[in-house]
Every structure is written in structure tokens, then in C-alpha cells.
VOTORLUM-751062 format. One record per residue (C-alpha): x, y, z; residue number from 1; residue in three letters; chain. Coordinates in nm, 3 decimals. Example, Ala and Ser with C-alpha at 12.3 -4.5 7.8 and 13.67 -1.06 7.14 Angstrom:
+---------+---------+---------+-----+--------+--------+
:       x :       y :       z : num : residu : chaine :
+---------+---------+---------+-----+--------+--------+
:   1.230 :  -0.450 :   0.780 :   1 :    ALA :      A :
:   1.367 :  -0.106 :   0.714 :   2 :    SER :      A :
+---------+---------+---------+-----+--------+--------+
//
This chain:
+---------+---------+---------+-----+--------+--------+
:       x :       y :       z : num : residu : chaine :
+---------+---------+---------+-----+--------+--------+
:  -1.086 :   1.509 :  -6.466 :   1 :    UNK :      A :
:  -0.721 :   1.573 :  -6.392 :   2 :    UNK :      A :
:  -0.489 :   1.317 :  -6.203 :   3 :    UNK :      A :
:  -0.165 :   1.307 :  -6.090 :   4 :    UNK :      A :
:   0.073 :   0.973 :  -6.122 :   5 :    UNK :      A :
:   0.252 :   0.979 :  -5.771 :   6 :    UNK :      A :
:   0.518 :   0.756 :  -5.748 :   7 :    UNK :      A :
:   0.694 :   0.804 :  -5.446 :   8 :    UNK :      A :
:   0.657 :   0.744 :  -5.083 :   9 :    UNK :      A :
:   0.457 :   1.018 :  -4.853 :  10 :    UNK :      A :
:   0.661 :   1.193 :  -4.593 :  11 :    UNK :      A :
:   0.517 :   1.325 :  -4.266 :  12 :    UNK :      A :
:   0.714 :   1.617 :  -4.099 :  13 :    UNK :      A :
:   0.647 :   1.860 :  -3.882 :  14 :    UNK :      A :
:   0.488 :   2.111 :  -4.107 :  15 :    UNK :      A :
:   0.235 :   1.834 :  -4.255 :  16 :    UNK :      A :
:   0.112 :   1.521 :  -4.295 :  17 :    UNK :      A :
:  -0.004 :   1.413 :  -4.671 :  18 :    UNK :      A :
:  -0.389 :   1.357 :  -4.731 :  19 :    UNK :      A :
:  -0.551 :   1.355 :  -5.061 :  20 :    UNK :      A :
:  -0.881 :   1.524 :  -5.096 :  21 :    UNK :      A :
:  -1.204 :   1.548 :  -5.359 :  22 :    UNK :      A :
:  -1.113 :   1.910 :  -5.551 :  23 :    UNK :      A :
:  -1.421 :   2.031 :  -5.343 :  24 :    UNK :      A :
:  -1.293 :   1.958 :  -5.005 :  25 :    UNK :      A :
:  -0.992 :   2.116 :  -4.980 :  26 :    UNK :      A :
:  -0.935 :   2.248 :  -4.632 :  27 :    UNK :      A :
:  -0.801 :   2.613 :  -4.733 :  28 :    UNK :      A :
:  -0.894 :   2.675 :  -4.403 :  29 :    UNK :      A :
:  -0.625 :   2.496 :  -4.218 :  30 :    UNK :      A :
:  -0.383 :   2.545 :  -4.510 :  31 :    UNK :      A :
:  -0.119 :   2.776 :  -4.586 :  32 :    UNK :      A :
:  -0.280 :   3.146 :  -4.612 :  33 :    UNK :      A :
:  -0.138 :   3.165 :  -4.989 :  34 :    UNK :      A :
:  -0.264 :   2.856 :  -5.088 :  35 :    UNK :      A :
:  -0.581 :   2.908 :  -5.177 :  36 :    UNK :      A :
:  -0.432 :   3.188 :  -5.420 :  37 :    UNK :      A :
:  -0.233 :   3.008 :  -5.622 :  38 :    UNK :      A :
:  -0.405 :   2.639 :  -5.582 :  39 :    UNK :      A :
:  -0.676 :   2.723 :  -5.845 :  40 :    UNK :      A :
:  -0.407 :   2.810 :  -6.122 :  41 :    UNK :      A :
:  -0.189 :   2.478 :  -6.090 :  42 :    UNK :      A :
:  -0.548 :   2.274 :  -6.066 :  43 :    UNK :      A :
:  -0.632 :   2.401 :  -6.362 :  44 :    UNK :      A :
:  -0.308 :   2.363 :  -6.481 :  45 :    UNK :      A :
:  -0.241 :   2.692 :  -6.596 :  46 :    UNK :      A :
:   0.150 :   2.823 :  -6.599 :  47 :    UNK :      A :
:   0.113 :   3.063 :  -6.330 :  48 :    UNK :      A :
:   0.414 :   3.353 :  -6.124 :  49 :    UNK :      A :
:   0.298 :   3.431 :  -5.779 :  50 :    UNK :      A :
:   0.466 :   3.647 :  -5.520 :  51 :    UNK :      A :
:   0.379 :   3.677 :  -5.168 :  52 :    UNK :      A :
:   0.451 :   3.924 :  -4.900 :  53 :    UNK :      A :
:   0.441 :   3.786 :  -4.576 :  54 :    UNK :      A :
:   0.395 :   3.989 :  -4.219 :  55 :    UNK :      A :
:   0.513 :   3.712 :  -3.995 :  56 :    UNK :      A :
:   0.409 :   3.364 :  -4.094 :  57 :    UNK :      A :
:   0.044 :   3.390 :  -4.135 :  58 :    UNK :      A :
:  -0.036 :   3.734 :  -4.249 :  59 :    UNK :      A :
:  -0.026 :   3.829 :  -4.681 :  60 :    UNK :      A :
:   0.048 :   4.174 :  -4.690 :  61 :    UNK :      A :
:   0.074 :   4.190 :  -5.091 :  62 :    UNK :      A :
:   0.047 :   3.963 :  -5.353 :  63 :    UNK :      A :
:   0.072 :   3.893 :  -5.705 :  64 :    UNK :      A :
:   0.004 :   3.640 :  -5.925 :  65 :    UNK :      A :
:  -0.023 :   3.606 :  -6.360 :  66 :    UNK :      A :
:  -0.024 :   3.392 :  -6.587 :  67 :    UNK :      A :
:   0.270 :   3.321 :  -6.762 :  68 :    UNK :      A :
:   0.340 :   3.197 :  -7.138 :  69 :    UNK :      A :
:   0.727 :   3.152 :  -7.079 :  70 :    UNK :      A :
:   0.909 :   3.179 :  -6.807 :  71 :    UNK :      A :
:   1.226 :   3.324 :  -6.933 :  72 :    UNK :      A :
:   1.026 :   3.617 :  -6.936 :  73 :    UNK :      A :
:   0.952 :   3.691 :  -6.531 :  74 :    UNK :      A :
:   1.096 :   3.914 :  -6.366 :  75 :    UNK :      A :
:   1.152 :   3.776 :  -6.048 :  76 :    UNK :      A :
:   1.249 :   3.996 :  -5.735 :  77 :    UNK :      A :
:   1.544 :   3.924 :  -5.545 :  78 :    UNK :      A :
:   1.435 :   3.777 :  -5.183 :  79 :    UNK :      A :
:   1.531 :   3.969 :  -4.925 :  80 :    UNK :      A :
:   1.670 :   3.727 :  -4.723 :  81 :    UNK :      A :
:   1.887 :   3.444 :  -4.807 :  82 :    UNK :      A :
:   2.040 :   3.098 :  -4.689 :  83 :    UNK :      A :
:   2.405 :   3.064 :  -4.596 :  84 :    UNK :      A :
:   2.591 :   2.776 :  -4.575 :  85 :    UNK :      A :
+---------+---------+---------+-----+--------+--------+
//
């Protein structure tokens, strides 16, 4: 069995509301469409690189994810957007 110790308050936005669920029961369904990609690897807790190519917000055009053994080694590709102050 793995647990987490969670030690800070919940916060509800607009883009979710915290819920904790049985490993069985997670609702991929209503989640993010890369989640249930990449959820497996950190619930196993394996050191994982995934990149996702999104068409709009709900559509994966391409992904990739590996395991990784250290992460000085990724190559990570540049985003093609970015945030300016």
C-alpha cells in the first residue's frame, strides 16, 4: 500500500475541487485526457518524462512518456509558447 502524508489545506478553484479516491475508482473519465497516461507511473512511483501534444484543450495528438533514471539526462523540448510578465 502506498500513502501520501498531506499536510496542507485543500483548495477548490475553478478547474477542480479535491476528492480522494480508492486506486480503483479513479474517475479518468472526467479527468484530464493525459492523466490516465502518466497517473499509473507516479502511483507506482516510478521516475517517469512525459510530453503531451495537445489539439485544443481536450484532444492528445502525440505523446511520450519513459522512464527516467536521472533527470539531468532529459532532453526536454522547448514549449512553444511562453508566459510574459
Amino acid at each position: 500500500m502506498y500513502s501520501i502524508v498531506y499536510n496542507c489545506d485543500d483548495i477548490v478553484c475553478a478547474e477542480m475541487r479535491p476528492h480522494w479516491y480508492k486506486l480503483d475508482d479513479i474517475p479518468f473519465d472526467s479527468m484530464w485526457a493525459d492523466d490516465s497516461f502518466w497517473f499509473p507511473w507516479m502511483l507506482a512511483d516510478k521516475p517517469f518524462y512525459g510530453y503531451f501534444k495537445y489539439r485544443g484543450m481536450d484532444t492528445i495528438v502525440s505523446h511520450e512518456i519513459s522512464s527516467v533514471v536521472d533527470f539531468k539526462s532529459v532532453d526536454i523540448p522547448k514549449c512553444p509558447f511562453h508566459l510574459v510578465n
